[in-house]
N, C-alpha and C positions, 0 to 999 in steps of 0.2 A: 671350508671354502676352497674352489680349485682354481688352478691359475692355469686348466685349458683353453686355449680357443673356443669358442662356441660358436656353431657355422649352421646359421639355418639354410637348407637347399631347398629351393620350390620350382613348381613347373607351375607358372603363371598361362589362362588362357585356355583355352579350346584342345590344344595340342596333347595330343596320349602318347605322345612317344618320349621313353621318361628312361630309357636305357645308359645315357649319355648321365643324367642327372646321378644317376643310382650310380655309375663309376664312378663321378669323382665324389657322390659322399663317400663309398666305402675307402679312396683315396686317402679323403681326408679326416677319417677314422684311424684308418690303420699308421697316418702321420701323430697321431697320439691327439685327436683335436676332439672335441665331442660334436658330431651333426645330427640336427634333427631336421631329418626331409617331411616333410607334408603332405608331399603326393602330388597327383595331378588334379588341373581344373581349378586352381587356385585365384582367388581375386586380389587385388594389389589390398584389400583391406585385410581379408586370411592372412597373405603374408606378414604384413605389417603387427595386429596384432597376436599373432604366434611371435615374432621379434621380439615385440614387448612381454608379454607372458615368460618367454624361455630366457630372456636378459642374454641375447645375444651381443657376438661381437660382427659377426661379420652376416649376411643375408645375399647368396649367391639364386641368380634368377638363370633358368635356363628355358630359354627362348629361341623356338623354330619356327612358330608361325609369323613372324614376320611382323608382329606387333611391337617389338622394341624400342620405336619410338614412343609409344603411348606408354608403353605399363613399366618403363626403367624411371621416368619421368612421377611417373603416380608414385609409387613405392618411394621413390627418393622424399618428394615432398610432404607422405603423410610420415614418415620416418622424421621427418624435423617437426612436424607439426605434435608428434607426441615425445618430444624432445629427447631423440637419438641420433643427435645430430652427429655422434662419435662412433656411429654403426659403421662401417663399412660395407656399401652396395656395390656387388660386383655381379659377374656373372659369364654366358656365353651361348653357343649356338651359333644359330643361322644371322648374323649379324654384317652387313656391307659394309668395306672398310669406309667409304664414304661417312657414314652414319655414328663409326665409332667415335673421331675427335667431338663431334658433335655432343655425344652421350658426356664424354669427358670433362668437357666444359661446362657440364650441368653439374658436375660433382661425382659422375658416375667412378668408380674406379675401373680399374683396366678389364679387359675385356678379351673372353676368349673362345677360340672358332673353335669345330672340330677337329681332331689331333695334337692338339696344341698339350704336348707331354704334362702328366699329372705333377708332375716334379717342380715344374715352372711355376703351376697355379698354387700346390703348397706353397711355394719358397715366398712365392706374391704375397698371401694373405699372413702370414706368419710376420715379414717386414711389416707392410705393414698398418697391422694389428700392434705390432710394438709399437712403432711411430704414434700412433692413437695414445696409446695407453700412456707414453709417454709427455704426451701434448696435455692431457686429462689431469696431471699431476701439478 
C-alpha cells in the first residue's frame, strides 16, 4: 500500500486544449504524487467514476471553455453521491474571479488561473490532502 497522493487530472467538456493540464500532471508527478490524467472530452460522470475506480485523493478539473459553473458543481455532487466526500475537487483555467468564491462556497477547493506557479498548486494539494486524511482518522 502507498501513501502517494493520488491526483486524478481531467479535461471536462468540448475544450482540446489540454497543454495546461498535461503541465501540471507531469508537475505533480515529478512532486512524487501518482496522477492519472484521462484526457480530453470527459463527462462529470467519466471523471467521477475513474475517481472512484483509481481511489483517488484529489480530482483536479481543468476548465477553458467557460463551463465551470455547471461541470465544478456536477462532479462535486456525484463525488458525495458515491460517498467521496473526503476527495478533494479542485482545479483551474479560464475561471472569473467573480465566480471563484462562489465555486468555494460549494465546497469547491481553491482554484487556479493560468501562471499560477506549479509550486503553489503542489504545496496546496499536499496541505491539504493531509488535513483530509487527518479529519478521516
Amino acid at each position: 500500500m502507498t501513501n502517494k497522493i493520488r491526483v486524478l487530472v481531467a479535461k471536462p467538456g468540448l475544450d482540446g486544449h489540454d497543454r495546461g493540464a498535461k503541465v501540471i500532471a507531469c508537475a505533480l508527478r515529478d512532486a512524487g504524487m501518482e496522477v492519472i490524467y484521462t484526457g480530453l472530452h470527459q463527462t462529470p460522470e467519466m471523471i467521477v467514476n475513474a475517481a472512484l475506480e483509481e481511489d483517488v485523493d484529489v480530482v483536479g478539473l481543468s476548465i477553458l471553455s467557460g463551463a465551470h459553473m455547471t461541470i465544478f458543481p456536477a462532479v462535486l455532487k456525484m463525488l458525495k453521491s458515491k460517498g467521496m466526500k473526503n476527495v478533494l475537487l479542485t482545479g483551474g483555467g479560464i475561471i472569473p474571479e467573480d465566480d471563484m468564491p462562489k465555486l468555494k462556497k460549494l465546497g469547491i477547493g481553491c482554484l487556479f488561473t493560468p501562471g499560477a506557479p506549479t509550486t503553489e498548486i503542489i504545496d496546496y494539494i499536499k496541505t491539504e490532502v493531509t488535513k483530509r486524511k487527518k479529519s478521516k482518522k
